[in-house]
TIPA-438300 format. One record per residue (C-alpha): x, y, z; residue in three letters. Coordinates in steps of 0.05 Angstrom, whole numbers. Example, Ala and Ser with C-alpha at 12.3 -4.5 7.8 and 13.67 -1.06 7.14 Angstrom:
2
- x/y/z/code
- 246/-90/156/ALA
- 273/-21/143/SER
REM end
This chain:
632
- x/y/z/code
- 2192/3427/1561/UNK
- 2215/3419/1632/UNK
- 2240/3350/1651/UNK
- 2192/3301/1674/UNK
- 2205/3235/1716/UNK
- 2208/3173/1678/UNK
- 2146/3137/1725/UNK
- 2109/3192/1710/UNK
- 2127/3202/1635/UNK
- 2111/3132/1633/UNK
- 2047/3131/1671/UNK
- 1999/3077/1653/UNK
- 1938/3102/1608/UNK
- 1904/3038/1592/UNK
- 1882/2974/1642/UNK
- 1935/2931/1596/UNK
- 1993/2978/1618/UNK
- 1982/2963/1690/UNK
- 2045/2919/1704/UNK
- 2023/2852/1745/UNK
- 1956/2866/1766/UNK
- 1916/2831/1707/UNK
- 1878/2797/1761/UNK
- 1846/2871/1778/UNK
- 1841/2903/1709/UNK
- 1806/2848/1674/UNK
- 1749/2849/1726/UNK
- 1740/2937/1718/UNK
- 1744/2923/1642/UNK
- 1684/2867/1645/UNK
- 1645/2917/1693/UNK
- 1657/2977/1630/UNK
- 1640/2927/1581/UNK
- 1578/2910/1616/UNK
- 1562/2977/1639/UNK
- 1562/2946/1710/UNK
- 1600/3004/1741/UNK
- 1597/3009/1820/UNK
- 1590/3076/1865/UNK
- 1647/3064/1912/UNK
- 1709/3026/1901/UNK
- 1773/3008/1956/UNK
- 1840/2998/1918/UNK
- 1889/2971/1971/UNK
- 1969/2954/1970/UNK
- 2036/2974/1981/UNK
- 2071/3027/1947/UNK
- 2083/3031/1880/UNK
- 2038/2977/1854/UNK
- 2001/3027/1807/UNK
- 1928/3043/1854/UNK
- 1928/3107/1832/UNK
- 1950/3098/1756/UNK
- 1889/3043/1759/UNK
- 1841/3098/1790/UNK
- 1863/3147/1745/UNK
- 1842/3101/1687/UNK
- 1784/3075/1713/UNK
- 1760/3143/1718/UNK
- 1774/3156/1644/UNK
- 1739/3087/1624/UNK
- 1673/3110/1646/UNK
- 1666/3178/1624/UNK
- 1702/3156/1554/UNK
- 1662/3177/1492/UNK
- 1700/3124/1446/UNK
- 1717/3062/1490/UNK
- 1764/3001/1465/UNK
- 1757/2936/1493/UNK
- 1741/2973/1568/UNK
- 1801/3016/1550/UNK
- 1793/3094/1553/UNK
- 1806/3114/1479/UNK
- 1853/3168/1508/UNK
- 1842/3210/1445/UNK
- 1770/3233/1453/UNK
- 1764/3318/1489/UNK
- 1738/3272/1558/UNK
- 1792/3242/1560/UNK
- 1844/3298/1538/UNK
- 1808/3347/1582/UNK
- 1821/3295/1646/UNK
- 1885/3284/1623/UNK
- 1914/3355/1630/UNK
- 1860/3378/1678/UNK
- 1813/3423/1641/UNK
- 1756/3380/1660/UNK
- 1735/3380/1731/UNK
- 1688/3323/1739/UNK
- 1754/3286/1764/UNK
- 1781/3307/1830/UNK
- 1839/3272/1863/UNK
- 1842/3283/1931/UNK
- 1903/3274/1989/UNK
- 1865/3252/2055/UNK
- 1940/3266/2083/UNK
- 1924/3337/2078/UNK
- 1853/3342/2074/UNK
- 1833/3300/2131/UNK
- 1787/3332/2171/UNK
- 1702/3337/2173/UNK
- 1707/3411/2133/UNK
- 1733/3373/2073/UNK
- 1677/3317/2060/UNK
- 1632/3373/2077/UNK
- 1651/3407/2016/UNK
- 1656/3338/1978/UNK
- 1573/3328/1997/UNK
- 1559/3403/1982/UNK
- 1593/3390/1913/UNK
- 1561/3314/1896/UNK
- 1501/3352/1883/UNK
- 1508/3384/1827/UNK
- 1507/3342/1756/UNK
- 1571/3336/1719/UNK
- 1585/3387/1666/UNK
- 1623/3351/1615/UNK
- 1625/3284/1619/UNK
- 1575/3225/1657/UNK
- 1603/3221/1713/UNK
- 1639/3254/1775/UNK
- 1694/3216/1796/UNK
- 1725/3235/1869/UNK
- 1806/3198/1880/UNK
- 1809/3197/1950/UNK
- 1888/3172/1961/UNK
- 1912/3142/2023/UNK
- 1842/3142/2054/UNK
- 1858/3108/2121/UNK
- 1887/3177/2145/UNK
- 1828/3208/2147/UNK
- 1798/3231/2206/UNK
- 1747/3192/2254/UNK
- 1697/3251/2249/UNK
- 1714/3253/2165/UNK
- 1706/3174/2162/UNK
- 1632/3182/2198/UNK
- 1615/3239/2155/UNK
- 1630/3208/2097/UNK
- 1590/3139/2109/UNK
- 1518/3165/2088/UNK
- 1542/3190/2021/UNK
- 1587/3133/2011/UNK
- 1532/3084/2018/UNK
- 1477/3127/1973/UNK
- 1515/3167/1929/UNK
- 1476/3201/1866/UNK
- 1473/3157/1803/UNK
- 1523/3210/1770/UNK
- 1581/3199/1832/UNK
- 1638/3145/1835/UNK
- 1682/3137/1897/UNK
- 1753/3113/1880/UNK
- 1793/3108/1951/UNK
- 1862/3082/1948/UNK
- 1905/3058/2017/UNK
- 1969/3028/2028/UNK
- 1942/3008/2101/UNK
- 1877/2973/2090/UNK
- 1875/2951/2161/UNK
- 1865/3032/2188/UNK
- 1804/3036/2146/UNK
- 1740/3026/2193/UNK
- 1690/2965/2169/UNK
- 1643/3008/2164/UNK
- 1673/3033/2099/UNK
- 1694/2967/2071/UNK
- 1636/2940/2074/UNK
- 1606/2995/2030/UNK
- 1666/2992/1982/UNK
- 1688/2936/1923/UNK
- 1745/2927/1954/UNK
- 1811/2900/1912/UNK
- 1875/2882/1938/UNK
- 1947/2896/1893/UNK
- 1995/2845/1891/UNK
- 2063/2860/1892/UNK
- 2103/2865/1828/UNK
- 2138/2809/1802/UNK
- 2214/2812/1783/UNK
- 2209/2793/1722/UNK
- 2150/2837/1703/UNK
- 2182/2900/1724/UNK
- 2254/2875/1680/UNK
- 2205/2873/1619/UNK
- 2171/2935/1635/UNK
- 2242/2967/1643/UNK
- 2268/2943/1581/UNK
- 2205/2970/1544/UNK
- 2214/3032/1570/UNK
- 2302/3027/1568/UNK
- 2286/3011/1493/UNK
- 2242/3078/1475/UNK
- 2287/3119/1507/UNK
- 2347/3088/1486/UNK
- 2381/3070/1551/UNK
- 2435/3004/1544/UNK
- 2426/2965/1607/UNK
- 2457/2891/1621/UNK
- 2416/2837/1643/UNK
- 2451/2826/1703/UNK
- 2444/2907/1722/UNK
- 2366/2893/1707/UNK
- 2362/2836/1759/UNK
- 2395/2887/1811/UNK
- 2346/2941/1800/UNK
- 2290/2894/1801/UNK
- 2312/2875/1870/UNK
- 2327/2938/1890/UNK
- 2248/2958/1876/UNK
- 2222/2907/1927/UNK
- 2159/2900/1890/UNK
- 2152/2967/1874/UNK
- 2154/2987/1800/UNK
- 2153/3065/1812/UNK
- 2213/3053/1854/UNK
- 2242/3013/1807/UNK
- 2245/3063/1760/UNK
- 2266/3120/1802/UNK
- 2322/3075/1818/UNK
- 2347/3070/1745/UNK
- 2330/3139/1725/UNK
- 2384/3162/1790/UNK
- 2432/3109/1757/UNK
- 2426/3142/1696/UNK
- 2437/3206/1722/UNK
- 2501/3186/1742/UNK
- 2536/3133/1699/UNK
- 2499/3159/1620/UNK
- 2459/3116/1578/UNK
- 2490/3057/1582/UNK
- 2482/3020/1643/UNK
- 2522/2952/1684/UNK
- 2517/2921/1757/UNK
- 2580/2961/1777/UNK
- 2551/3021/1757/UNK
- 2490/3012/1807/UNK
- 2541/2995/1860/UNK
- 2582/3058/1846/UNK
- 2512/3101/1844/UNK
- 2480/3076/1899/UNK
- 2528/3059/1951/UNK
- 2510/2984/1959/UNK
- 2550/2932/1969/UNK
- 2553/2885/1906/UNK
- 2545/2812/1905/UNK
- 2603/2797/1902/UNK
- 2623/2829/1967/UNK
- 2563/2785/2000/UNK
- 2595/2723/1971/UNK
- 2667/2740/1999/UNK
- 2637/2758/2062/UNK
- 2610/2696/2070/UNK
- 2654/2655/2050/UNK
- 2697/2677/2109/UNK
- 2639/2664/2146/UNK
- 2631/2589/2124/UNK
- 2716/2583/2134/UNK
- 2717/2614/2201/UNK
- 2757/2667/2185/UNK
- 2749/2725/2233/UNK
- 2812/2763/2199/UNK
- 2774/2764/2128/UNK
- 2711/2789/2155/UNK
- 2743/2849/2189/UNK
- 2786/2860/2128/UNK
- 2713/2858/2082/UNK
- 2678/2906/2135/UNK
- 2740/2959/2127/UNK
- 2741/2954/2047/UNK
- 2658/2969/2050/UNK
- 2676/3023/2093/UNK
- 2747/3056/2048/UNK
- 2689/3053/1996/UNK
- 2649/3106/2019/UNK
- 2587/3051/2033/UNK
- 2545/3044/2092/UNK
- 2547/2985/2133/UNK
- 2466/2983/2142/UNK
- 2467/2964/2070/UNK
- 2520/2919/2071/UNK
- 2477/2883/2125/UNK
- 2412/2882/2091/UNK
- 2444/2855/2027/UNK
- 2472/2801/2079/UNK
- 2406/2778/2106/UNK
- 2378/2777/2033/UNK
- 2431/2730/2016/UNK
- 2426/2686/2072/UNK
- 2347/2687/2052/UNK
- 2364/2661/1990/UNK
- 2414/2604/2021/UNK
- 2357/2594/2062/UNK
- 2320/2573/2004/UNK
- 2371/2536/1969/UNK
- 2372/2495/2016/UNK
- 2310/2479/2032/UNK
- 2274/2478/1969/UNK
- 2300/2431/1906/UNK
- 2279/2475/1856/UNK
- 2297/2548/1880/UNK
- 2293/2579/1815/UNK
- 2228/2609/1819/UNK
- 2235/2637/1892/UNK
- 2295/2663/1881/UNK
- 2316/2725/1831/UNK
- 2388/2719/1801/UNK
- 2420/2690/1745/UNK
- 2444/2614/1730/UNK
- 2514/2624/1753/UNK
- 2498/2663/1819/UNK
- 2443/2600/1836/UNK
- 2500/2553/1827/UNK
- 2554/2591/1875/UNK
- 2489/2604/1921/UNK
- 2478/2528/1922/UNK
- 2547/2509/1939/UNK
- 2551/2566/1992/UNK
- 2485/2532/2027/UNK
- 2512/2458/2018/UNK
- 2566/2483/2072/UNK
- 2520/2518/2121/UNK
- 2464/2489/2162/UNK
- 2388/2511/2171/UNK
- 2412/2531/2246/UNK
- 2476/2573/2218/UNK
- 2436/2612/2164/UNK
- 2382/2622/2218/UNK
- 2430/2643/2268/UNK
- 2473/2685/2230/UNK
- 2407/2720/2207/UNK
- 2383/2730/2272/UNK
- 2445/2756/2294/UNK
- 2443/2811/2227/UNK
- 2374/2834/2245/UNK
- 2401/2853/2319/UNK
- 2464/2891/2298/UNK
- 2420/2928/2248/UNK
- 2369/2950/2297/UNK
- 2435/2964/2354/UNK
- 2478/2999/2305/UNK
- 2407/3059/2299/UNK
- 2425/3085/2374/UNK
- 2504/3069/2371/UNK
- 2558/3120/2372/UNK
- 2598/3075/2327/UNK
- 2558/3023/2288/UNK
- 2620/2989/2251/UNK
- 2628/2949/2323/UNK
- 2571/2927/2329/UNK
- 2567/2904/2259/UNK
- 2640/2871/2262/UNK
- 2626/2839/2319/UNK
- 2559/2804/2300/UNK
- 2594/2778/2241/UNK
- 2653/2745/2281/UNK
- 2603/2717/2325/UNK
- 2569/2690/2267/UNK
- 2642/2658/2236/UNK
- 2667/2645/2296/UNK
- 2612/2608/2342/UNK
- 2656/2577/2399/UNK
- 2655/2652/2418/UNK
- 2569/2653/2426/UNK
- 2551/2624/2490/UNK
- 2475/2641/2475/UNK
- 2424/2577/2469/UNK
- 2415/2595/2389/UNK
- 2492/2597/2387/UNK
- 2506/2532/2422/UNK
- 2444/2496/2378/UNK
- 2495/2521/2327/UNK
- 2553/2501/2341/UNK
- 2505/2429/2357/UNK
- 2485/2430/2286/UNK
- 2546/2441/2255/UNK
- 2576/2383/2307/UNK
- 2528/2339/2267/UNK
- 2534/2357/2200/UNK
- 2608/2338/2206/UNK
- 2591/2273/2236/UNK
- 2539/2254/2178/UNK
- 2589/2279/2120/UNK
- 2652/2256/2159/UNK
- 2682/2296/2202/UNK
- 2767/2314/2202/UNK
- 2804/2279/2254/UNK
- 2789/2315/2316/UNK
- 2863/2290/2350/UNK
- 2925/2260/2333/UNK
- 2915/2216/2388/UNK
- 2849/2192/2355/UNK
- 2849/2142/2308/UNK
- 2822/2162/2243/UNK
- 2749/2150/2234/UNK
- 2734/2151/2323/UNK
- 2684/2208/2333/UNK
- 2684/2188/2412/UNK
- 2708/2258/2431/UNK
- 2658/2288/2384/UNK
- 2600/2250/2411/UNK
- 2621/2263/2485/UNK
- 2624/2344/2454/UNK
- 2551/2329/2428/UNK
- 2524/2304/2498/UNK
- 2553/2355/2537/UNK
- 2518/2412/2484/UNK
- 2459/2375/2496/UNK
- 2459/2374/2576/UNK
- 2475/2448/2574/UNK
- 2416/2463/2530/UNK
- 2368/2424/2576/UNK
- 2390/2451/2637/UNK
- 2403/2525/2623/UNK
- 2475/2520/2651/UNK
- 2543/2537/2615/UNK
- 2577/2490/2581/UNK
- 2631/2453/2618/UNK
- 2668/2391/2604/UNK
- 2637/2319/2627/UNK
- 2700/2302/2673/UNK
- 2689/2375/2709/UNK
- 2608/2362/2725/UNK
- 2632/2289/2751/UNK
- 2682/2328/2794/UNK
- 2638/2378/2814/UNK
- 2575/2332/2836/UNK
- 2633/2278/2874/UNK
- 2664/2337/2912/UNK
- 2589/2368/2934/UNK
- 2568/2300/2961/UNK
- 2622/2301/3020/UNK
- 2601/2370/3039/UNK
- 2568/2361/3104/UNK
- 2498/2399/3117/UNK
- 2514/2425/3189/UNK
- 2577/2438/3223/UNK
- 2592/2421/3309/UNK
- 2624/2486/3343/UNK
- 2631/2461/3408/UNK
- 2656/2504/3469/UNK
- 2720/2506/3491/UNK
- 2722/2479/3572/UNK
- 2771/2536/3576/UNK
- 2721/2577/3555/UNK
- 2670/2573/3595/UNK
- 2693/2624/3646/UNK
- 2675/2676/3594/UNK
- 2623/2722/3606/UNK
- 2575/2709/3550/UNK
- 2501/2681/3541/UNK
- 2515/2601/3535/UNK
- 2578/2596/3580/UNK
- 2535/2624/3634/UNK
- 2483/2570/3621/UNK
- 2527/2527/3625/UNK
- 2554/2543/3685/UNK
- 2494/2549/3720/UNK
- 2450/2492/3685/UNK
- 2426/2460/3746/UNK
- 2399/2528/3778/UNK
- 2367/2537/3717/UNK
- 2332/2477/3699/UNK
- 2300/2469/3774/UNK
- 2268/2543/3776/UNK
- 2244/2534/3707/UNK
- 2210/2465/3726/UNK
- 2180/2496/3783/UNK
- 2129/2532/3728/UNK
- 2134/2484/3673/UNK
- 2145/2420/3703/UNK
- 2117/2390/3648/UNK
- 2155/2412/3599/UNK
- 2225/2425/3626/UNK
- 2228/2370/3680/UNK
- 2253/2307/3628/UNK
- 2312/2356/3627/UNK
- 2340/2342/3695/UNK
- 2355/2271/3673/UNK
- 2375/2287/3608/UNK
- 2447/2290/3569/UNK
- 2462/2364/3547/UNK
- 2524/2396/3523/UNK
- 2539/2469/3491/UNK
- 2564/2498/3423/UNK
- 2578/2567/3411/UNK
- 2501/2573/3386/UNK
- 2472/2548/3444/UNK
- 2440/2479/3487/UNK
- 2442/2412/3447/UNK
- 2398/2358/3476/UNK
- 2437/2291/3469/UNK
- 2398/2230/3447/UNK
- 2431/2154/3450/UNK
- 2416/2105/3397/UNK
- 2357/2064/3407/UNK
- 2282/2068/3432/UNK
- 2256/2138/3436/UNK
- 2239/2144/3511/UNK
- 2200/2192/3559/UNK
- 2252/2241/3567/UNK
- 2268/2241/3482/UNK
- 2194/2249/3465/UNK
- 2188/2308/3511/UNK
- 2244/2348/3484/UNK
- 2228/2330/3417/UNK
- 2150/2348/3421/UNK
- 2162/2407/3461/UNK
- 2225/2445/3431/UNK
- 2192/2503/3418/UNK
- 2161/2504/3484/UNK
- 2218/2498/3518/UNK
- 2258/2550/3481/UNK
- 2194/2603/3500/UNK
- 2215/2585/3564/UNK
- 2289/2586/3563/UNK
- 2274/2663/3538/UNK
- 2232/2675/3595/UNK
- 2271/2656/3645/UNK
- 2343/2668/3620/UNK
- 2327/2728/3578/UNK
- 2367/2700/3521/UNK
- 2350/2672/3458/UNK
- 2378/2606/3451/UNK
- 2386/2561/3399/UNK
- 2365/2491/3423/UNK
- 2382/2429/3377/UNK
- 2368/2356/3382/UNK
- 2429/2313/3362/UNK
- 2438/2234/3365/UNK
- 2494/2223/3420/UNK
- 2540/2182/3367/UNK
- 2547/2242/3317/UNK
- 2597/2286/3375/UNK
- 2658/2256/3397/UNK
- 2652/2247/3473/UNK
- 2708/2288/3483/UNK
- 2668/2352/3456/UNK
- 2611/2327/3507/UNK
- 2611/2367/3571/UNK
- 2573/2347/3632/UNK
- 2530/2406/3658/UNK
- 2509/2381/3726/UNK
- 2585/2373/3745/UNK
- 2615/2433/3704/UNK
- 2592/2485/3757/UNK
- 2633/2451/3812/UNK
- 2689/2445/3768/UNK
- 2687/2510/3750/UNK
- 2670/2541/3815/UNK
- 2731/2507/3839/UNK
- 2774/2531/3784/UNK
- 2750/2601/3788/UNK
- 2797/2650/3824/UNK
- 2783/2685/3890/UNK
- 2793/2749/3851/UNK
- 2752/2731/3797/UNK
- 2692/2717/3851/UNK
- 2701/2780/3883/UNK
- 2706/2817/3820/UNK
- 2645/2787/3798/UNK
- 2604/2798/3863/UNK
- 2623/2867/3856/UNK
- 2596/2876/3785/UNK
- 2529/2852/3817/UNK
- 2534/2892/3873/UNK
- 2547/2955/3829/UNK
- 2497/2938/3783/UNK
- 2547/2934/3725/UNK
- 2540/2882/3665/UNK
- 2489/2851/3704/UNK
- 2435/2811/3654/UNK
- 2377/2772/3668/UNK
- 2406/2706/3681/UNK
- 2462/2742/3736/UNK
- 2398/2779/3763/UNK
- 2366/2697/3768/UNK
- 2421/2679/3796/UNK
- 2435/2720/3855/UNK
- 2360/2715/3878/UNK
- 2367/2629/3871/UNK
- 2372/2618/3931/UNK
- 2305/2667/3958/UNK
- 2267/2625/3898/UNK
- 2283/2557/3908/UNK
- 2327/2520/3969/UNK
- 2308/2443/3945/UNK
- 2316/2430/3879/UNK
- 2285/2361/3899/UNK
- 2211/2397/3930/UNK
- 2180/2397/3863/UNK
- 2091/2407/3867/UNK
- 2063/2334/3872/UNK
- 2082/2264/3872/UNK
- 2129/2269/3819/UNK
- 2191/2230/3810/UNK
- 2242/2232/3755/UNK
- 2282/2170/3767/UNK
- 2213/2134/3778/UNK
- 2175/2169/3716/UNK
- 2233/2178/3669/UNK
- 2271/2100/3689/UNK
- 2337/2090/3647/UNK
- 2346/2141/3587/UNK
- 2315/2115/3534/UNK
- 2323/2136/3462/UNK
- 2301/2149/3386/UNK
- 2285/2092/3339/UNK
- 2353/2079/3291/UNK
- 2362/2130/3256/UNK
- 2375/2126/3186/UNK
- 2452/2146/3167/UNK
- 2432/2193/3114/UNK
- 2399/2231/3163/UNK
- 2424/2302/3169/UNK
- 2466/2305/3237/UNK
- 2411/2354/3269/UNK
- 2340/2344/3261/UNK
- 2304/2412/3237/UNK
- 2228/2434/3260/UNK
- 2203/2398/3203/UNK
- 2228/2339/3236/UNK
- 2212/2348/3304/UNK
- 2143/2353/3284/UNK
- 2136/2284/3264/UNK
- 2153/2260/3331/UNK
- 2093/2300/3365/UNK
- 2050/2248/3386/UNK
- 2014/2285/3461/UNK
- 1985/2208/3461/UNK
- 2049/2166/3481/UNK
- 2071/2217/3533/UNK
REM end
């Protein structure tokens, strides 16, 4: 006889052999017992949780001639017929493959017909939800109203795929996953008949290693038997497998918990000389750390966790050292590598350096890392901490506390970490930076051909043409204190009462910059500044700097610069103004009206006090609250 797989020589063929679902198999053996039978049914859970052993029973139950206690006899020709096939009234069905509308065509076409050997026609529809949309809707009508003779048995490992439409028509029950401890005594049943020797440690392993899953379970010991013989230890599923044993995990973190960086790469290397892969070594890790998890938060771990006395103890003492933040982060930290190390070249990098990051956390700059490191700070401080210092006297935790503020500022505010005398240094030195720097011109300077020694030179041309249009506006500036910086005109105002003069400049800046542009054809930048901010040596006076500097100026430079004009060359706007002044304007004192500056304007007034933490030039923002059209 050809070899057959232990999970499916050892195939449930009674409700009591179903391994953990009692909750399930009691209710389909009332509904035999009762001949309370329903037409459709929905077995749902994850892999290897025995839906389709249950279906496969429940299909036997209600067609057996001799039934015990709900039980299908399993001896009667129904049931030996079903069992190796020769009766067709039980059809088991993979929607994987036979998912489209043609298929439940052929199931209604077939419904029809009465059952030939036994009372009813059972259809196993396994892993339902991949059936079609088109298959679903076809299906509906003849789920809902099946013939008296017809029983629907669909089984799903993804309930939530399954449209509403058919759960609603369905008794729907839900598998639990198995327990440990039921799938080690189903194992040893089974390691008993067939005479397989298997330690109770080596159990717990393989009970793990099925994740709920009983059919995996067993394929898992029937490859370790393939490779080690009958009899059967932890090693041996270590060897077989390619896992990395407990005791590996338990080194590993140890180095962890001592901060040894060396140890862990030594650990990764020996996992790696041993032919084992790294992704398990990782998930065996975050299981671990799971159960440390638990250890320490729950007093009585026993039943959450799967492992003999001993290992609890070591795992309770390993979790005694670590806080809730370390296990968290160093989990965290697994998880990543795991997913990185799929699209990685070399994924023994990424691996070793997640776990120096998670031994050595001075190195982790990230907010989980430094709520670490925070944690850990504290733990030392409630247990008693080592002396930090020699300089410290035994049992002063100053430097730690001023360690535990500073992690705490740096979470808050998002920044890195830096020491407490550095941020004092830091926020001293930025308040004597000062918002706005004075460039002023150079009197040597202003012979230069450029924009604002031009303006300079000619500032009282300039003014009276432009108040000629805008006496309004540009007028107050005949009286008023200027000087010149390499950006442009600043308008000089003295402590004290804002006066006429002030109040215009102020109100009108932009104004008078429009027409500065106009006339000049130059952008200028025009500033307000309180006359006690510039030394008075920077201060130049405009309405005397042209005689100075027309006296200074060279004959050669005069005729070099009449010249230019003449020829046209390097000739701008303000030259252009210039050499037509005198066709424009002879008397800069015949201005339109009855106006008079001394008599209007009076002594130069100036601004309220202003306060000394004012910035040393007042922006737009300021200027604006100084617009007041009334007091002018």
């Amino acid at each position: 006889m050809a070899h057959q797989a232990i999970y499916r020589k050892w195939r449930p063929m009674t409700f009591d052999d179903i391994v953990g679902q009692q909750h399930i198999t009691k209710t389909l053996k009332n509904q035999i017992l009762s001949d309370a039978v329903g037409h459709a049914y929905l077995f749902c859970g994850t892999r290897g949780t025995g839906k389709t052993s249950c279906a496969k029973v429940l299909a036997r139950a209600v067609n057996c001639l001799n039934p015990q206690n709900g039980n299908p006899c399993n001896e009667c020709e129904v049931c030996r017929g079903i069992i190796d096939g020769s009766i067709m009234d039980v059809s088991e069905i993979d929607a994987a493959s036979n998912n489209g509308v043609d298929n439940i065509r052929e199931i209604k076409d077939d419904i029809n017909y009465v059952a030939s050997n036994s009372k009813y026609t059972v259809y196993i529809i396994d892993e339902v939800h991949m059936l079609s949309t088109g298959a679903f809707n076809a299906l509906l009508k003849t789920l809902e109203e099946p013939p008296e003779n017809v029983i629907f048995i669909l089984a799903t490992t993804e309930a939530h795929k399954v449209p509403q439409t058919i759960l609603s028509r369905c008794q729907r029950f839900d598998f639990k996953r198995i327990r440990n401890d039921d799938i080690i005594i189903r194992m040893k049943e089974i390691a008993y008949a067939d005479g397989y020797e298997i330690t109770d440690t080596a159990y717990r392993m393989l009970a793990s290693l099925a994740e709920g899953s009983l059919r995996d379970g067993l394929s898992i010991m029937e490859r370790v038997i393939s490779a080690s013989g009958k009899s059967v230890s932890e090693e041996d599923i270590v060897s077989a497998l390619g896992i990395s044993s407990r005791e590996t995990v338990f080194s590993l973190t140890d180095a962890i918990i001592n901060g040894d960086s060396v140890s862990v790469i030594n650990i990764i290397d020996k996992v790696i000389a041993d032919g084992k892969e790294l992704s398990q070594l990782a998930s065996s890790a975050l299981e671990h750390f799971r159960s440390l998890m638990i250890c320490k938060l729950s007093e009585n771990p026993e039943g959450l966790i799967e492992c003999d006395s001993n290992t609890l103890v070591r795992m309770k003492s390993q979790s005694a050292k670590l806080t809730f933040e370390k296990i968290n982060h160093a989990s965290s930290l697994i998880a990543k590598a795991a997913s990185d190390a799929k699209a990685a070249k070399s994924a023994r990098i990424i691996y070793e350096l997640a776990f120096i990051k998670i031994a050595r956390p001075e190195i982790d700059r990230t907010p989980e890392g430094i709520m670490n490191r925070l944690a850990t700070v504290e733990q030392k401080l409630e247990y008693g901490a080592p002396q930090i210092s020699s300089s410290l006297a035994v049992g002063d935790n100053s430097e730690l506390i001023k360690r535990i503020d500073a992690i705490e500022v740096a979470i808050q505010n998002g920044v890195k970490l830096e020491s407490p005398e550095k941020k004092t240094e830091k926020i001293t030195e930025k308040k004597k930076v000062s918002h706005r720097l004075y460039v002023p011109i150079p009197e040597s300077e202003l012979n230069y051909d450029y924009p604002t020694a031009k303006l300079a030179r000619n500032w009282k041309t300039t003014v009276e043409t432009m108040a000629q249009k805008n006496k309004p506006f540009v007028a107050p500036l005949k009286n008023c204190v200027v000087t010149f910086d390499a950006e442009g005109l600043i308008i000089l105002v003295p402590e004290g009462r804002l006066g006429f003069t002030q109040r215009m400049s102020v109100s009108h800046i932009d104004k008078i910059r429009e027409i500065f542009h106009k006339t000049t054809g130059t952008d200028y930048n025009i500033k307000i500044a309180r006359r006690s901010d510039l030394d008075e040596s920077c201060i130049l006076n405009p309405f005397e700097l042209k005689r100075n500097a027309a006296s200074s100026d060279s004959s050669e430079s005069q005729s070099a610069a009449a010249q230019g004009l003449r020829d046209g060359e390097n000739q701008d706007k303000l030259d252009e103004f210039i050499e037509k002044f005198s066709d424009i304007i002879t008397d800069g004192d015949r201005l339109p009206g009855n106006f008079d500056p001394e008599k209007e304007m009076g002594e130069q007034s100036s601004f309220e006090d202003f306060d000394d933490d004012h910035e040393e030039f007042l922006t737009e923002n300021e200027l604006s609250l100084y617009d007041d059209e009334d007091n002018l």
